[in-house]
PDBQT receptor file of N, H, CA, C and O in Angstrom, charges set to zero:
ATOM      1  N   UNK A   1     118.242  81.987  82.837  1.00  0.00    +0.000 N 
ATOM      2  CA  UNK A   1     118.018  83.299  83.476  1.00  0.00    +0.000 C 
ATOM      3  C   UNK A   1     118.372  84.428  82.493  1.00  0.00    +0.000 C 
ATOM      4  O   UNK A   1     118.068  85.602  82.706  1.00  0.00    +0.000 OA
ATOM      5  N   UNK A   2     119.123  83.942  81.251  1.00  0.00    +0.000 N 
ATOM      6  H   UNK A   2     119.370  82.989  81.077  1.00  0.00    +0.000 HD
ATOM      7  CA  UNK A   2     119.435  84.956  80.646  1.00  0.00    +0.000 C 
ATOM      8  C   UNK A   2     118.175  85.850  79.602  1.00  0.00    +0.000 C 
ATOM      9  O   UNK A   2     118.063  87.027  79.258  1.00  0.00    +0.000 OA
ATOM     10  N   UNK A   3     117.427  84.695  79.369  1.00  0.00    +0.000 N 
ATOM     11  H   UNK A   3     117.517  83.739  79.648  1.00  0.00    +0.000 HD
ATOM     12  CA  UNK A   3     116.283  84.960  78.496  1.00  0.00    +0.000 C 
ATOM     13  C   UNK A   3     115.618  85.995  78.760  1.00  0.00    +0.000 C 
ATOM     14  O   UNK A   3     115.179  86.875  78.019  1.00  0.00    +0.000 OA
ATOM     15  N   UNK A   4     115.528  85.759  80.531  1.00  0.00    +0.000 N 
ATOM     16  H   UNK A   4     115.884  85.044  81.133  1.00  0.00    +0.000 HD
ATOM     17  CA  UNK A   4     113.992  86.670  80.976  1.00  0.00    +0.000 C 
ATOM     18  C   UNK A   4     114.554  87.857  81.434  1.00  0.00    +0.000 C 
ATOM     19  O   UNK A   4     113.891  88.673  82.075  1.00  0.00    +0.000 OA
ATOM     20  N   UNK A   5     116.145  88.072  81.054  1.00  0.00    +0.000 N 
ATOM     21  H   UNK A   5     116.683  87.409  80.533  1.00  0.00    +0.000 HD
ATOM     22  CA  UNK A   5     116.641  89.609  81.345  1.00  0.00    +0.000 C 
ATOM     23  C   UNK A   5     116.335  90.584  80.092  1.00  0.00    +0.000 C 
ATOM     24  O   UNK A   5     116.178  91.802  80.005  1.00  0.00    +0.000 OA
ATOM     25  N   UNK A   6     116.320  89.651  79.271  1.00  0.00    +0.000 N 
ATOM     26  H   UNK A   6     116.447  88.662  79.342  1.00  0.00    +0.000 HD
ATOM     27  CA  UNK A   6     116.072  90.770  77.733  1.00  0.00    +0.000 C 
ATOM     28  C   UNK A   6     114.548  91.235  77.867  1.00  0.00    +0.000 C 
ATOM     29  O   UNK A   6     114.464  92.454  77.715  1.00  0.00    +0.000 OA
ATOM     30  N   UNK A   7     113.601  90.756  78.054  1.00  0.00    +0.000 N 
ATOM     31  H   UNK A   7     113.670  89.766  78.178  1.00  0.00    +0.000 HD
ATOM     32  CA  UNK A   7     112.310  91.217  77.734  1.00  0.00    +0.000 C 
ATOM     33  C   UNK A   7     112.230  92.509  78.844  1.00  0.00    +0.000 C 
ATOM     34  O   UNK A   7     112.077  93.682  78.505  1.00  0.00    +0.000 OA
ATOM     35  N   UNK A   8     112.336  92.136  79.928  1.00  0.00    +0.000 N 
ATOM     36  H   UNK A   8     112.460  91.183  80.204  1.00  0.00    +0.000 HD
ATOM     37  CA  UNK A   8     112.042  93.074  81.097  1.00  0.00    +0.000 C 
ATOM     38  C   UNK A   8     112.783  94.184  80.687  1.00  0.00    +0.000 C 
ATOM     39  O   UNK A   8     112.394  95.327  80.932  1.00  0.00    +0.000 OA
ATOM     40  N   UNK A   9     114.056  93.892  79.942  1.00  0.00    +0.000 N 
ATOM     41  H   UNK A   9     114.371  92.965  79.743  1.00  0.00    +0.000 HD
ATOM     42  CA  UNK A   9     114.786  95.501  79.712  1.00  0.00    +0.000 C 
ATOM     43  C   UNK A   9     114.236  96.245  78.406  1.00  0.00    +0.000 C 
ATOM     44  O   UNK A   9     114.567  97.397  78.125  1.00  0.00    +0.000 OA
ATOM     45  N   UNK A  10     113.380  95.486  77.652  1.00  0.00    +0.000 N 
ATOM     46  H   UNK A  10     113.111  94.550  77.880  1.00  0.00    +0.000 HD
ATOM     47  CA  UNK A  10     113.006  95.912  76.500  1.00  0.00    +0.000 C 
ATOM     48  C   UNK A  10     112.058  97.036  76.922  1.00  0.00    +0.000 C 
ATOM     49  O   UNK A  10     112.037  98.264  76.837  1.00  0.00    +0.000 OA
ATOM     50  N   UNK A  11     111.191  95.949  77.474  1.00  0.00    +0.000 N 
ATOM     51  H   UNK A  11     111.208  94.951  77.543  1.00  0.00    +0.000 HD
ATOM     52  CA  UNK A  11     109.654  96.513  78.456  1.00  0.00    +0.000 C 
ATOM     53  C   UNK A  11     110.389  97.789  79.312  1.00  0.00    +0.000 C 
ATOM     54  O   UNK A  11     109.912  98.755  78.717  1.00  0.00    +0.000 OA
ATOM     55  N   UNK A  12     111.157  98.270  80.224  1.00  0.00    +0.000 N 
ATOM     56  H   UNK A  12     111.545  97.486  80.708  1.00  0.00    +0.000 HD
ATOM     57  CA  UNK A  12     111.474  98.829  80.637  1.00  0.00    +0.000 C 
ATOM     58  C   UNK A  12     111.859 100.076  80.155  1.00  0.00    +0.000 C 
ATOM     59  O   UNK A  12     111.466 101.034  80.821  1.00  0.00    +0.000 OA
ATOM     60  N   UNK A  13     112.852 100.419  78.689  1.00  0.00    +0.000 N 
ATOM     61  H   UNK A  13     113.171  99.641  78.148  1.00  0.00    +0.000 HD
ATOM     62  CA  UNK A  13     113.489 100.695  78.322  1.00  0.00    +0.000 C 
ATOM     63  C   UNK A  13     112.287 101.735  77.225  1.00  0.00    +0.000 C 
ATOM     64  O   UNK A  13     112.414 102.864  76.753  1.00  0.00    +0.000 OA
ATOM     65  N   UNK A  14     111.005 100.577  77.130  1.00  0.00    +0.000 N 
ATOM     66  H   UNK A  14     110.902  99.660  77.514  1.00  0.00    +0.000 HD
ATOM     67  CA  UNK A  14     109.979 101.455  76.381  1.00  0.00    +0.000 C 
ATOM     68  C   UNK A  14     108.934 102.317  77.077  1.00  0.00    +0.000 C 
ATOM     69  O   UNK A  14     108.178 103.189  76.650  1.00  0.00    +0.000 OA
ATOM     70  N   UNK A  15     109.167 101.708  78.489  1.00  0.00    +0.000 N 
ATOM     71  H   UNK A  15     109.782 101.000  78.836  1.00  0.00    +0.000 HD
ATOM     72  CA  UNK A  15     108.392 102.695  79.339  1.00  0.00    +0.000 C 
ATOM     73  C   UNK A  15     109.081 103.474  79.667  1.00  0.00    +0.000 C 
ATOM     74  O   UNK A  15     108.479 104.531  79.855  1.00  0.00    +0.000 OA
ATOM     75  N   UNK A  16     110.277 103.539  79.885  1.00  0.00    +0.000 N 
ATOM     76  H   UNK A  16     110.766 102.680  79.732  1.00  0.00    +0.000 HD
ATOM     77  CA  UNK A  16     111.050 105.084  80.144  1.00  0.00    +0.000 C 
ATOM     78  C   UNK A  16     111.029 105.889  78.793  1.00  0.00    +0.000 C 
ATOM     79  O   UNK A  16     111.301 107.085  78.887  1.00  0.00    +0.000 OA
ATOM     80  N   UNK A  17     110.736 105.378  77.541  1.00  0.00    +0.000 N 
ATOM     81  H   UNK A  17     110.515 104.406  77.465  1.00  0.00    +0.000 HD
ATOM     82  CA  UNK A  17     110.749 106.691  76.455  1.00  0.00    +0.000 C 
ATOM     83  C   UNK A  17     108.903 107.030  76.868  1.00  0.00    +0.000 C 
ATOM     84  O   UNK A  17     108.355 108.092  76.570  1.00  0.00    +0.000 OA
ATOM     85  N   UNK A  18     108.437 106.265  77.345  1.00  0.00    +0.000 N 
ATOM     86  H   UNK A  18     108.881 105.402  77.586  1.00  0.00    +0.000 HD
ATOM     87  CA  UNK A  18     107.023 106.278  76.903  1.00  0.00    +0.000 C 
ATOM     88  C   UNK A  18     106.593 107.690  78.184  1.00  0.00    +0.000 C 
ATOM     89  O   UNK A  18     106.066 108.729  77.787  1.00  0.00    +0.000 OA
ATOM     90  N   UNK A  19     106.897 107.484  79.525  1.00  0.00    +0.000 N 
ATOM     91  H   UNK A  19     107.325 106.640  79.848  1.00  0.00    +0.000 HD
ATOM     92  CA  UNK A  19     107.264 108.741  80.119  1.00  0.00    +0.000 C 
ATOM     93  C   UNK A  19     107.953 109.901  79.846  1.00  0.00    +0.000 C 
ATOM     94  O   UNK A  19     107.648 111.093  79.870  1.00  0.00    +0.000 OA
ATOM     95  N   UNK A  20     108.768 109.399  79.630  1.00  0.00    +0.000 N 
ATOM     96  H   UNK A  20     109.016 108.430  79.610  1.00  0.00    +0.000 HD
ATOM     97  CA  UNK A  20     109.866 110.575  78.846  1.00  0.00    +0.000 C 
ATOM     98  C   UNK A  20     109.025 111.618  77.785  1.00  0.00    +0.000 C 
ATOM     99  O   UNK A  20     109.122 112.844  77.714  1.00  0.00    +0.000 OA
ATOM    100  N   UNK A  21     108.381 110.925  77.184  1.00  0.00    +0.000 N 
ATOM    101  H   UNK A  21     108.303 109.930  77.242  1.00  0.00    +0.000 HD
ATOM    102  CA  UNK A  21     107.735 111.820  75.662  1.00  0.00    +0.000 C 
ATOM    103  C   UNK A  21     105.825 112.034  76.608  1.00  0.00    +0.000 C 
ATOM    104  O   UNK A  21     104.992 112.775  76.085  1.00  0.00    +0.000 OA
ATOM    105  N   UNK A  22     105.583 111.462  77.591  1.00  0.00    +0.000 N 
ATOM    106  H   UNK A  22     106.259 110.860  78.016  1.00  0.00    +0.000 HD
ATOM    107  CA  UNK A  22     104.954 112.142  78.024  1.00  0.00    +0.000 C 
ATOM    108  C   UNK A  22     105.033 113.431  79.192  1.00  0.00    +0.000 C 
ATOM    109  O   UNK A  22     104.163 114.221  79.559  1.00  0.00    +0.000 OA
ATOM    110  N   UNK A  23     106.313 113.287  79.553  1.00  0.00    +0.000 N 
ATOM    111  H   UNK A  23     107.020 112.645  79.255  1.00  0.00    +0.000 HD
ATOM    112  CA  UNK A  23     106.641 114.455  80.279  1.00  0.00    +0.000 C 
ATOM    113  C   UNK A  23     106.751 115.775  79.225  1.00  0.00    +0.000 C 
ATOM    114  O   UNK A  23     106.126 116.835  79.249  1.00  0.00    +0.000 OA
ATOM    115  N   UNK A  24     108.022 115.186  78.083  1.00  0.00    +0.000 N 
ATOM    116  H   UNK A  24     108.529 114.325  78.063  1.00  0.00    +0.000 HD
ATOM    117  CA  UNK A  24     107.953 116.077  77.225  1.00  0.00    +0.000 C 
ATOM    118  C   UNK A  24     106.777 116.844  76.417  1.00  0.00    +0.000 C 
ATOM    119  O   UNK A  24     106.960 117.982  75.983  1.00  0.00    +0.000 OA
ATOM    120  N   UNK A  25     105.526 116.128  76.240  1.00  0.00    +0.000 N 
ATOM    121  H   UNK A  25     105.377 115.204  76.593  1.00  0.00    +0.000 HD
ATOM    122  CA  UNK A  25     104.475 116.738  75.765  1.00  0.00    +0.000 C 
ATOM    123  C   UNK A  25     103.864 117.381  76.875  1.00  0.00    +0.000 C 
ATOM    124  O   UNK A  25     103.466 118.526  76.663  1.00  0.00    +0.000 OA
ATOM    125  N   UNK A  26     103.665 116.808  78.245  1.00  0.00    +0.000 N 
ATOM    126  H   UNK A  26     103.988 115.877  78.417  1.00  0.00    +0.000 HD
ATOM    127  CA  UNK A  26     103.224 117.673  79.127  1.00  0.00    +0.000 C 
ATOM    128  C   UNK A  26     103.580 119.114  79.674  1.00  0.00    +0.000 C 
ATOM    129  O   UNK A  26     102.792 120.040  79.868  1.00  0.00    +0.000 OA
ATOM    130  N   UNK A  27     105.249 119.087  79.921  1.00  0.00    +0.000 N 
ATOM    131  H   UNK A  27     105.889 118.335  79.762  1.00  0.00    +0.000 HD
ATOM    132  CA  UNK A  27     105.566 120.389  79.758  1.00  0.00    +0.000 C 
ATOM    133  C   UNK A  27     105.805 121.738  78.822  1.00  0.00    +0.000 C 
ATOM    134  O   UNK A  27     105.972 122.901  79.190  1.00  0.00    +0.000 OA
ATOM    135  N   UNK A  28     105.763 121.181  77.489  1.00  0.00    +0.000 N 
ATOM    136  H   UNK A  28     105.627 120.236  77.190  1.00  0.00    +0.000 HD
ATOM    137  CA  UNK A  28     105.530 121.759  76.317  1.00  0.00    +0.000 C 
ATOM    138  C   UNK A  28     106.912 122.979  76.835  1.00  0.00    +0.000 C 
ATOM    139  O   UNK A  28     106.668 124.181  76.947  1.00  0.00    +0.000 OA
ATOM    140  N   UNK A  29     108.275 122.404  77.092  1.00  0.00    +0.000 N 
ATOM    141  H   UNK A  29     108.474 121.428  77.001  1.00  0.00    +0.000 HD
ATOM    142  CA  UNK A  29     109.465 123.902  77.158  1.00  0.00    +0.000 C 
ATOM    143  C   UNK A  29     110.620 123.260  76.573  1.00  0.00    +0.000 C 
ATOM    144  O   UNK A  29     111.217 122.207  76.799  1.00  0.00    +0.000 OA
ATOM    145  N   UNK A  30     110.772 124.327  75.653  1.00  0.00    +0.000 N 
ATOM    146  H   UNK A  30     110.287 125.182  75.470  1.00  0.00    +0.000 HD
ATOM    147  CA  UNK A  30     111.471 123.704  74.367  1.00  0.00    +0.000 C 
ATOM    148  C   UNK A  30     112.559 124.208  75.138  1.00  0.00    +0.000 C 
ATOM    149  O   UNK A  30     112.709 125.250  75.775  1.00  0.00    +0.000 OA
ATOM    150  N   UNK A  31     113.599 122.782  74.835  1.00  0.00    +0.000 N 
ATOM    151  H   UNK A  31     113.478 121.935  74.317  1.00  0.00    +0.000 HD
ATOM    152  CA  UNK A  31     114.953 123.150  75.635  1.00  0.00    +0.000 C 
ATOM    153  C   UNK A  31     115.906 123.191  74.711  1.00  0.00    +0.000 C 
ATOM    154  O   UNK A  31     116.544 122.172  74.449  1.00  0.00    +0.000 OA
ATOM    155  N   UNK A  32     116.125 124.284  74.131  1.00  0.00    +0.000 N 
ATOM    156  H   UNK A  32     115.606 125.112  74.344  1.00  0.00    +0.000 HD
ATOM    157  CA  UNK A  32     117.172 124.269  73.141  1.00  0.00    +0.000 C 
ATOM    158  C   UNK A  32     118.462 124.777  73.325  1.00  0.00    +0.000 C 
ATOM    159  O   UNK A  32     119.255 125.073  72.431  1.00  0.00    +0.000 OA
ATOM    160  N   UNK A  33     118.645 124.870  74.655  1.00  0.00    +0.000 N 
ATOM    161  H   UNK A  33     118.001 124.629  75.381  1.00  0.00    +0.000 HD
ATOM    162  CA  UNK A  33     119.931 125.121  75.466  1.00  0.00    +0.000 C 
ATOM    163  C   UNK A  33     120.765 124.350  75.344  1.00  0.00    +0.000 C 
ATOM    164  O   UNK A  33     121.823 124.481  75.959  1.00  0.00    +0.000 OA
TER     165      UNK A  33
């Protein structure tokens, strides 16, 4: 069971930057606060 915890968090872990940098390009507001 330990095996099939690493992939799913990989996979996971690249879809949250992969949203992340599409939110960030979508809102285009530079937060330099």
């Amino acid at each position: 069971m330990g095996h099939a915890n690493i992939p799913s968090f990989i996979i996971g872990m690249m879809l949250g930057y992969y949203v992340y940098e599409k939110r960030k390009t979508g809102l285009q507001v530079p937060k330099s606060r």
